[in-house]
N, C-alpha and C positions, 0 to 999 in steps of 0.2 A: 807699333801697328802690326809687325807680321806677327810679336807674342799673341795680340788680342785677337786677331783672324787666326790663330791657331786655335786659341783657345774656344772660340763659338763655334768652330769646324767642328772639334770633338766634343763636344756639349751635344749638337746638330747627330753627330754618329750616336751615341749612346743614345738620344731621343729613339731611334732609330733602331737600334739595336733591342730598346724593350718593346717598343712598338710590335717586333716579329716575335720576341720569347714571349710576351704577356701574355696574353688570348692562348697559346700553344700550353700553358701552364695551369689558366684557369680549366682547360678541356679535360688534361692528363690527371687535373683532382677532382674534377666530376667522376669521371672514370674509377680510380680508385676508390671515391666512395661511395659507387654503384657497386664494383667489385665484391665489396666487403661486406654490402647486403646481400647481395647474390640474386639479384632481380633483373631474370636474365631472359632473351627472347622467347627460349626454348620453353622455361618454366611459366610462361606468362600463356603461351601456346597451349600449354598441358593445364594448365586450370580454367581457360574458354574450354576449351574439349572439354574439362569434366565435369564444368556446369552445363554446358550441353546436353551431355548426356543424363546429364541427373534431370535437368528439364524437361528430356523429353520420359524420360522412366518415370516422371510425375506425374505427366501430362497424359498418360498411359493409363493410369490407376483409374482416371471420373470412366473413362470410354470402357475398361475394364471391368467396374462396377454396376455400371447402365448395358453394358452386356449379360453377366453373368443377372442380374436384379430380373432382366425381361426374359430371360429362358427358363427361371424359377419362377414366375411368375406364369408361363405358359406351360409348365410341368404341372403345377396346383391346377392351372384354371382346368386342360385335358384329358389330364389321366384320371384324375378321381378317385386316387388315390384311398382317402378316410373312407369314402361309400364302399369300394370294392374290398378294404379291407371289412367293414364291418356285412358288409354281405356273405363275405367269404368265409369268416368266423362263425358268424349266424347259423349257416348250412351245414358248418364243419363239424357244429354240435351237436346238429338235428340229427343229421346222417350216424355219427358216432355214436350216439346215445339208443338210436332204434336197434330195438332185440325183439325179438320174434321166437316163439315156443313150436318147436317143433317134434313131430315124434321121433319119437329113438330108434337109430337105422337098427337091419336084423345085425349089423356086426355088435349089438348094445344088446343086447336079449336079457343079461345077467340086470337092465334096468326096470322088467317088467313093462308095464302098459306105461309107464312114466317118459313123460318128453321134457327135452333140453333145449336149452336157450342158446339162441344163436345170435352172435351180432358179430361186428367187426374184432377182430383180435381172439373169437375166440373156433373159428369154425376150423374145421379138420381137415374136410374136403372138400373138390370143387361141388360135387353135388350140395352140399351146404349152402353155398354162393344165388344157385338159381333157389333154393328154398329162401333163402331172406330176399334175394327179388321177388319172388313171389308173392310170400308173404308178410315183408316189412315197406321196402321203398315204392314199388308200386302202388299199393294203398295210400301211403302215406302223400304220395304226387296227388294221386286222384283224389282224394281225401277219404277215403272207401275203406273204411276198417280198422284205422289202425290204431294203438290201445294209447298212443298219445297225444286227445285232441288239440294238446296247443299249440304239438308242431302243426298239424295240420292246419292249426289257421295259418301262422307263418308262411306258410306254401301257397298259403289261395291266397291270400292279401296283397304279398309282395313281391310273388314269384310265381311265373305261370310257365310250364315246359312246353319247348317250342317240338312239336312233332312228334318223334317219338324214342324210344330210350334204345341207343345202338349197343349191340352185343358184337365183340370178336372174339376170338379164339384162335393161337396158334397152337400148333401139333407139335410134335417130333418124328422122326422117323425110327422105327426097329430096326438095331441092327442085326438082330439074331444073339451073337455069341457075345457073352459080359466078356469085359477085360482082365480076366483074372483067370485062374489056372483053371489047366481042367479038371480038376476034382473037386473046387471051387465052385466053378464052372455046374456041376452036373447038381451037386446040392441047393447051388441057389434056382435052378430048373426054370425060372423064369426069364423072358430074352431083355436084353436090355436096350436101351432108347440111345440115339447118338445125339450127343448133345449141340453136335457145329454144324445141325441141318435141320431145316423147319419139312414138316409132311405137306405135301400139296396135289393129294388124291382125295379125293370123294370118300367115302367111308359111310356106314348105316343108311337111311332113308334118305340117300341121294339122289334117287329116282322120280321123288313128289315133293321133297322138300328140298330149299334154294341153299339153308342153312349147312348144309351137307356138303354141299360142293366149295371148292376153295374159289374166292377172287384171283384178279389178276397178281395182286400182292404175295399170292399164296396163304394169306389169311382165310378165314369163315366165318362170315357174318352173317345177321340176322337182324331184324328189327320188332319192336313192341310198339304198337301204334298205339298210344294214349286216349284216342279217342276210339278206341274199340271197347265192347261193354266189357265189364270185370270177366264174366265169367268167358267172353274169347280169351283174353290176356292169359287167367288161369290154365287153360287149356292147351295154349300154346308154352308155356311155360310146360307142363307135364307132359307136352308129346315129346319137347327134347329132353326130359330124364327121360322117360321111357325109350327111348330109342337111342340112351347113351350120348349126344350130344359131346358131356364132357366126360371123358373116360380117365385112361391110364395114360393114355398117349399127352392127353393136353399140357402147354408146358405154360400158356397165360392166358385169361380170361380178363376184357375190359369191357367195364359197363361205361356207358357216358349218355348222359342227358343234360342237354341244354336248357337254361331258364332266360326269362325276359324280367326285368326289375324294371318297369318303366317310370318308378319312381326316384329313384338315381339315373334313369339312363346307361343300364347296364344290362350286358349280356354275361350269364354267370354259367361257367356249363364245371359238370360236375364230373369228374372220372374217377372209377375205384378198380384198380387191376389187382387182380390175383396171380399171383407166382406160385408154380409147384414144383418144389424143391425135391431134387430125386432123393434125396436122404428122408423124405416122408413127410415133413415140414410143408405148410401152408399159408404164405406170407399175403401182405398185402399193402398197397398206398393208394392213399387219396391225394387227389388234386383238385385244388378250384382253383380254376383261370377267368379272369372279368377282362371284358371289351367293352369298351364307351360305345355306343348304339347311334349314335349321334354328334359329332366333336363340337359341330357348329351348327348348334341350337338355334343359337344366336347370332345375329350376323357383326355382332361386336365382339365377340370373340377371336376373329380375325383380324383386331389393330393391334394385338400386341406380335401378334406372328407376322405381320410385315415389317411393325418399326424393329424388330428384330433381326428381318433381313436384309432390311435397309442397312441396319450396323454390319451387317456380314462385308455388302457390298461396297460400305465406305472403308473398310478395312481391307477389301482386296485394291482399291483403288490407291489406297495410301502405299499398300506396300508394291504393288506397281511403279508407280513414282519414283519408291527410293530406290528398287529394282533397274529402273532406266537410270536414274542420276549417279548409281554406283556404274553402271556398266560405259557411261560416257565418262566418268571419270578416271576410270581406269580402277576401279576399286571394287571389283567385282569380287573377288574373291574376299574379302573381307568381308561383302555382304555376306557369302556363303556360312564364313567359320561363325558367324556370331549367330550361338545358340538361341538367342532373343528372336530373331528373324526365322528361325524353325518352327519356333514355337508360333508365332504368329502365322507363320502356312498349315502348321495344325488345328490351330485357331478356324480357319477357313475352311482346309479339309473337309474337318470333323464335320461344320458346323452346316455345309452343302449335305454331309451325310446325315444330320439328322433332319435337315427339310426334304433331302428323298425318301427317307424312310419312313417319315409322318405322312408324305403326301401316300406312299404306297397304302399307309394305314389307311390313311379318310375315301383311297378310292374300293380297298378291300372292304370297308367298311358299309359302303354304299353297295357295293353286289352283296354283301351277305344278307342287308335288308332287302333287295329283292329275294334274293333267295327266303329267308323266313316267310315273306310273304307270297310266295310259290307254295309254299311247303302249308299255311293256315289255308290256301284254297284250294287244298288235294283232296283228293276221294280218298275213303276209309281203305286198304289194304284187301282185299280177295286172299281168304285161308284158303288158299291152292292146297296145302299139306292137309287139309282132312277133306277136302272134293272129292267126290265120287268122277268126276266128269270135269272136265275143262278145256274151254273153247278155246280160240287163236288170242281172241278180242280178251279175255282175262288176263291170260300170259301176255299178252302187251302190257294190259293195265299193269299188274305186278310189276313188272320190268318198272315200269315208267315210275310207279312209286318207290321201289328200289333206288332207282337214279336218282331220283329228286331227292331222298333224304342222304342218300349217299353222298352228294354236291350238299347238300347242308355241314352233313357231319365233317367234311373233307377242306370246307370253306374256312369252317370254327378252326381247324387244324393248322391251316396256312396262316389264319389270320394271326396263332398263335405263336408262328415261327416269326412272323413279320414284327409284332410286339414286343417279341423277345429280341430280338435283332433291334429295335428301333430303342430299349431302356438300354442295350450292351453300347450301341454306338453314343447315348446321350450321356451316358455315364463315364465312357473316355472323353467326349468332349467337355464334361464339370472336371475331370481331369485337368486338361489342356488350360482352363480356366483360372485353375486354383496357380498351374505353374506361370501364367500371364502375370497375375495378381505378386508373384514375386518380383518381375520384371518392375512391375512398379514401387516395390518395397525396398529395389534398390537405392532409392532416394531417400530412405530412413535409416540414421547409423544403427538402431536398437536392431528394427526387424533384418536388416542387413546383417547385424554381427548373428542374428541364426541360423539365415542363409546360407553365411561364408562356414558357417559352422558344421552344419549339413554336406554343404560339399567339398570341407577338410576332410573332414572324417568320412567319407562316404568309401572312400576306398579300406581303413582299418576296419568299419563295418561288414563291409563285403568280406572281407578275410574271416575275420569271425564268423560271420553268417556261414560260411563254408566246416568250422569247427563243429557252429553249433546245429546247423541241421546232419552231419554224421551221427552226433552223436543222438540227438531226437529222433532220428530213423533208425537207431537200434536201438534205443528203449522200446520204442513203438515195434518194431519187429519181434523184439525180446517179448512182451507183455504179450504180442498174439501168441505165441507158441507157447508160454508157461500157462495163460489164461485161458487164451482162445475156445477150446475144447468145452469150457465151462462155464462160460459167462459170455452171454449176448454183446456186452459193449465190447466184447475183443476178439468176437467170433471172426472177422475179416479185418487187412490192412486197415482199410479207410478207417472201421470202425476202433481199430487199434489206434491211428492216428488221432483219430480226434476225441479217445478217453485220454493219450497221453499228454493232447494239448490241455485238458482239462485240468487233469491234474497239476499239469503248470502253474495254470492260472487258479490255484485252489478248489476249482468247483469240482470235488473229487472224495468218494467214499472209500476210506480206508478198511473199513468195518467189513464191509460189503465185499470188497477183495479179500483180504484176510477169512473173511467166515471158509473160502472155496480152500486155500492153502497160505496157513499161516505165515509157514516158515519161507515160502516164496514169496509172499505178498510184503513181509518185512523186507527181507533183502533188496526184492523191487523199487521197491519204494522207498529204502532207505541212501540208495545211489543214487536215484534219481534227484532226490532232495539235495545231498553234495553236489554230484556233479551238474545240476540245471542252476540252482538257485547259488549255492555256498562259490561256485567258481564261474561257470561262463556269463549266467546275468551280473553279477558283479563286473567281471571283467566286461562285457558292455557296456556299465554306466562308467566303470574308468574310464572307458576311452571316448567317450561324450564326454566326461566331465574335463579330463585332459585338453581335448582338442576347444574345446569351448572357453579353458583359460588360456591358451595357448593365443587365440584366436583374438581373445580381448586381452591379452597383451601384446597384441602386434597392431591391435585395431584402436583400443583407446574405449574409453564406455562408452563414448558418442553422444550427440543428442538424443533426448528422449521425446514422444511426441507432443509434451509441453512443449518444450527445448526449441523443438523447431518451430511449432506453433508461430510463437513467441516470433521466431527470425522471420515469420514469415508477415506476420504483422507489419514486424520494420521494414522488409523490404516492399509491402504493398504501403505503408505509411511514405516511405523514401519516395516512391511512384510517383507519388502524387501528391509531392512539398513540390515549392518552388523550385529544388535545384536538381530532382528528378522529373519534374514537365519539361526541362530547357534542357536534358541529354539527348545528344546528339551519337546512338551508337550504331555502328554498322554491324552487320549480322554475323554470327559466330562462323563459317564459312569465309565469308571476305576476308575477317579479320583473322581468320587463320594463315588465309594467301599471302596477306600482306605481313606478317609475324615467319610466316617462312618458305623460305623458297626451293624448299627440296620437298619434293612434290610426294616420293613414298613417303617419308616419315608424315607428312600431310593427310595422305591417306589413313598411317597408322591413327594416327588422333581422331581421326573423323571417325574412327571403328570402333570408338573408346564406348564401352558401355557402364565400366564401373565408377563409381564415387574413387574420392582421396583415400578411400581405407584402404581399395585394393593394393594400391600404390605403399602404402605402409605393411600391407601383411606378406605380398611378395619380395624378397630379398632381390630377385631381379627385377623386378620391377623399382626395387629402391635404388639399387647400382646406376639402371638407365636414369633414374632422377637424380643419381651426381653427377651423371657425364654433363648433364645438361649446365652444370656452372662455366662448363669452356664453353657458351655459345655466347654471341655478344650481349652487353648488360643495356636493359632499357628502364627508362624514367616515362613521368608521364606527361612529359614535353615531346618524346616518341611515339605515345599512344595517341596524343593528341593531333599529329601532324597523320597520321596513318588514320584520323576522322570520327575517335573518339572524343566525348564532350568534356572538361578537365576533371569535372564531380568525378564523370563514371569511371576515368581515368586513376584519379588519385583510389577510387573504391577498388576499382580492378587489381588494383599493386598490394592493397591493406589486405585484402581476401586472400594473391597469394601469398602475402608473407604469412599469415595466419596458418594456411594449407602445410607453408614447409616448417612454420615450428609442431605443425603436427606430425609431421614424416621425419622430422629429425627426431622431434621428443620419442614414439614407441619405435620398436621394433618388435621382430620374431622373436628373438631372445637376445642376453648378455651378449653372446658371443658376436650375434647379426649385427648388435647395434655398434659392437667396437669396429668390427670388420668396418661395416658402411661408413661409421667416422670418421676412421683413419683414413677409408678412401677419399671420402668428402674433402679432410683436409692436405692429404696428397694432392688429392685435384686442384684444388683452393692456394697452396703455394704455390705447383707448379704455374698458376694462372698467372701468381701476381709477379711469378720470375719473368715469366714469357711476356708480360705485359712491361716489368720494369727493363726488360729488354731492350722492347722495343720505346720504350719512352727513352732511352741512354741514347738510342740510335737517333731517335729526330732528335732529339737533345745535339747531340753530336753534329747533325747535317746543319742543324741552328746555328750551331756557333761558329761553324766554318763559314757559315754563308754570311754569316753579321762579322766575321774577323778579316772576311773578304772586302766586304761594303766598308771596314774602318779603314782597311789598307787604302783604301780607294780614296777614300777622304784625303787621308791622312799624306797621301802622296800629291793630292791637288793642293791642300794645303804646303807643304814644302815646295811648291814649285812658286805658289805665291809667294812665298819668304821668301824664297829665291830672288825672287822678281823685282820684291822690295828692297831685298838688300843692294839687288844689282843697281838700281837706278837710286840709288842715296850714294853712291863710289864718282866721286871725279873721273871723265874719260881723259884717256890717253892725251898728251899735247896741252894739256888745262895745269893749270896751275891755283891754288887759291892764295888772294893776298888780302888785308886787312883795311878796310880807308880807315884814314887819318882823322875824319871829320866827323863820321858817323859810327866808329868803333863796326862797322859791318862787317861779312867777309864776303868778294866779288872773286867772279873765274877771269884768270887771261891767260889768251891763248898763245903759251908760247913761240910760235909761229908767225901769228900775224900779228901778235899785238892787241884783237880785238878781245874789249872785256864783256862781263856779263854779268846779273845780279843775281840773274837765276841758275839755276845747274841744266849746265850745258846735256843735251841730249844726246846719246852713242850714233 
């Protein structure tokens, strides 16, 4: 009896004893072979962030493209672009092409009674200038003479000039003594002009004519009133040669008249300045400027410039939002470093700048057609300058039509700064645009790997850039001083600058340099060929080409926009199968809170704006992603209890193993990837020491505590033996004897005598 109660006592213990090691066994090999995938909080944490991010840099691209689509679409519908060019062209030819026969000044005597042709590029002086006003473009407006009638229809068909053609004139001042010696000095006998000061006295028929006297500008101006008959225009044209108007003194002459194209809805105005160059030279440029006369013909022109601002305004309101949820979250500064968020206040910026700048147009716009329309219902001009007699009530008139075209010509001027102001700021914000559109490209590995490639290299470029503009601003330096003297394209820096960019890019006459000096022109040009082409462009596609395999060998080829296509397919297929309608996942925020509980590193992911490649091209970036194998290891019986559904679950874990056989597979280089491996499995033993550690250690407290509970048994059991043994022993004073009759054996008690069948009790 006490053998068999022993023995179900320790049967009873060892039930008992696996009872507490089992389960504590089956944990400690889930564990391990959690470990050895390495599917771990941290890393599970890092691939919600970077789908995150990639979703919302995706999600970026339609709102991106429905922005940049309605600004180009309001740039074609507004500016008018094709019309203004082909106006602009049109007149450029009319103008250039008029020549005019004039006679031969007395300094020409050696030409006889013979007269020469004047037009643009070919006149000597400024008196030239008023002779082709004269006698070329003023006809040719009015249509009154001039020896090319088809320009003339051109003019009267599609272009009608608004008021009349404005003249200015700046001076110079005499300084007296030239700057050069005085024996110099006394042979050149004439005084010379100081060039860092404009004249702003009166001078010739100042006294009857307005022309004479400077503005407040310190300019002199004048006007040709178009609806005056030919022969006042002529007239007034030969009172200012004859009374010198433009002399030795003048150092620029600008003509400008405005036209109306009411067939485009353009206002096209015309300017040709004269420069006179103290070395004897008579230069000149034209300009045609066009202004829309009208933006909003139509009052449907206006829905694309609201739903345009409407995007402005849902984009300030987005970034607001994340603005307040960064700054209640404590992640404020994160908002700040990520270059994506800059760009998006430039976004905004920019884009408040181009709706002030357009509205400034449409309301300068609207005065300047009052104004034209002031100026069609003025009185013809009073030639004050050839009056005998002139009353109060003239000289007011004068004045008043003075003003009035002056507020014309001054309006066209503003309108033209405010135009040019409004394409500078529209043109950085397609800028700011273009770099949005990368933001969203970071969700493509292709267009990503030329992004990341751009700004590897963006610093080796800079440094060359630095080599190679030295050295292209002394060829350019070199070329004006060997050539300059002798040849137009290298007479000045700029002009030196942009033959030798020319030359760069081949669009360049060797022939044509060489005719001036051979033996210059070769040498020139033969180092520039070495040293532009044979070394530093070379050495710039090295280092593109360098950084760009560099880049895709830390990056991997990635998907191409098949590639993703294709995933994107499946995962909008997955969406909407039976076991993607019945996910239950909580938002990538929650699920971050609940994945971990150190609230900066929570912050850092939340900042995360790059895809998995970043994480593979930066070496610390790849380090940080092996610390993360010492964070604890999760399944997706973990995911699932933290309120993920088990599909999205088990998908979530498949996606990051995928993510880290791509961070293990590339690296930066040989070297990066031994490095990170060796660390990886540094980390990866120390893990499974510190883990078999701690499993030796419960191991240990197990078995004390089940050798405790055997003791315990095992000592209750021995008291039962005990117990049994003691009550099978005859007491004290008993005796046992045998009957005779029944072979049995009976107790008597020696004492009294009394017997017993049974065993007597102590």
């Amino acid at each position: 009896l006490a053998q068999d109660s022993f023995r179900a006592c320790s049967r009873s213990a060892m039930h008992g004893c696996l009872d507490v090691v089992g389960p504590d066994r089956e944990h400690e090999a889930n564990v391990v072979l959690l470990s050895a995938q390495k599917i771990t909080r941290a890393k599970i944490a890092h691939m919600v962030a970077m789908r995150h991010a990639i979703m919302e840099s995706c999600n970026s691209l339609p709102f991106t493209i429905l922005l940049a689509v309605l600004f180009l679409f309001m740039v074609w519908l507004h500016s008018n672009v094709v019309a203004g060019f082909e106006a602009t062209s049109a007149m450029a030819a009319s103008v250039s092409s008029l020549a005019v026969a004039v006679p031969a000044s007395p300094g020409h005597k050696h030409l006889g009674n013979a007269s020469r042709v004047v037009r643009l590029g070919t006149m000597v002086q400024m008196d030239d200038a008023l002779k082709w006003l004269d006698l070329g473009l003023v006809p040719l407006i009015r249509n009154e003479g001039s020896s090319i009638p088809e320009l003339r229809e051109h003019f009267l068909v599609f272009n009608k000039a608004l008021g009349a053609i404005h003249l200015k004139q700046t001076r110079s001042v005499s300084q007296g003594l030239c700057p050069v010696a005085p024996p110099l000095r006394k042979f050149y006998g004439n005084s010379c002009a100081n060039p860092d000061s404009e004249a702003a006295e009166p001078f010739g028929a100042y006294a009857s004519d307005r022309a004479f006297q400077p503005t407040k500008d310190g300019t002199f101006v004048t006007w040709l009133d178009l609806r005056s008959t030919k022969d006042s225009l002529h007239r007034r044209l030969r009172h200012l040669r004859d009374n010198n108007w433009l002399d030795s003194q003048t150092e620029t002459l600008s003509i400008e008249v405005a036209f109306l194209n009411a067939e485009q809805r353009l206002y096209v105005v015309l300017r040709v300045t004269f420069v006179t160059s103290r070395s004897g030279d008579l230069h000149y440029a034209m300009s045609l400027d066009t202004v829309v006369c009208d933006p909003y013909s139509d009052t449907s022109y206006a829905v694309p410039d609201l739903l345009w601002i409407t995007l402005i305004l849902i984009l300030v309101h987005q970034e607001m939002r994340q603005l307040a949820r960064s700054y209640t979250e404590g992640a404020l500064s994160n908002y700040l470093r990520d270059p994506w968020n800059v760009v998006d206040w430039l976004t905004m910026l920019f884009g408040f700048g181009v709706a002030w700048t357009w509205f400034a147009v449409v309301q300068a716009t609207s005065s300047l057609a009052a104004a034209v329309s002031a100026t069609a219902h003025l009185a013809p001009a009073v030639a004050l300058w050839e009056a005998t007699q002139v009353s109060v009530e003239q000289v007011a008139a004068e004045r008043e039509h003075h003003d009035t075209l002056s507020n014309l010509s001054q309006q066209f001027r503003e309108m033209d700064t405010l135009i040019t102001t409004h394409a500078l700021v529209a043109f950085w914000y397609l800028m700011i645009i273009t770099a949005r559109f990368f933001k969203g490209f970071q969700g493509q590995p292709r267009i990503a790997l030329i992004s990341e490639t751009i700004r590897v290299g963006f610093s080796d470029v800079l440094h060359w850039l630095v080599i190679f503009s030295l050295l292209f601003l002394n060829f350019a330096v070199g070329g004006h001083l060997l050539f300059g003297v002798k040849m137009h394209q290298w007479s000045s820096l700029h002009l030196a600058v942009n033959s030798t960019l020319r030359a760069l890019i081949g669009d360049f006459s060797y022939e044509e340099l060489a005719e001036w000096s051979p033996a210059l022109a070769s040498i020139w040009f033969c180092l520039w060929i070495v040293s532009a082409y044979m070394l530093v462009l070379n050495l710039f596609l090295a280092i593109i080409v360098d950084t760009y395999g560099s880049v895709r060998r830390g990056l991997g080829p990635g998907l191409g926009l098949a590639g993703q296509a294709k995933q994107v397919f499946l995962e909008l297929e997955w969406i909407f199968s039976y076991e993607g309608s019945r996910r239950r996942h909580p938002t990538s925020h929650s699920l971050l809170e609940a994945l971990l509980c150190d609230q900066h590193h929570l912050r850092s992911l939340l900042s995360i704006r790059n895809s998995v490649f970043a994480v593979r091209s930066d070496p610390g970036s790849r380090r940080q992603w092996a610390l993360m194998d010492n964070t604890e290891s999760i399944d997706s019986l973990h995911l699932q209890e933290l309120g993920v559904d088990e599909d999205s679950a088990v998908r979530l874990i498949r996606l990051t193993r995928e993510a880290m056989d791509e961070i293990e597979f590339y690296g930066e280089d040989m070297l990066d990837r031994l490095s990170v491996s060796a660390e990886c499995e540094l980390r990866r033993v120390r893990g499974q020491l510190s883990g078999a550690q701690a499993q030796l250690r419960d191991w240990h407290v197990d078995a004390l505590s089940t050798l405790r509970e055997v003791t315990a048994i095992q000592s209750e059991c021995m008291n039962l033996a005990r117990s049994v043994v003691n009550r099978s022993q005859v007491p004290a004073g008993w005796t046992t004897e045998k009957d005779e009759v029944t072979g049995e054996d009976y107790y008597v008690n020696l004492e009294t005598g009394m017997t017993s069948w049974s065993l007597p009790r102590r």
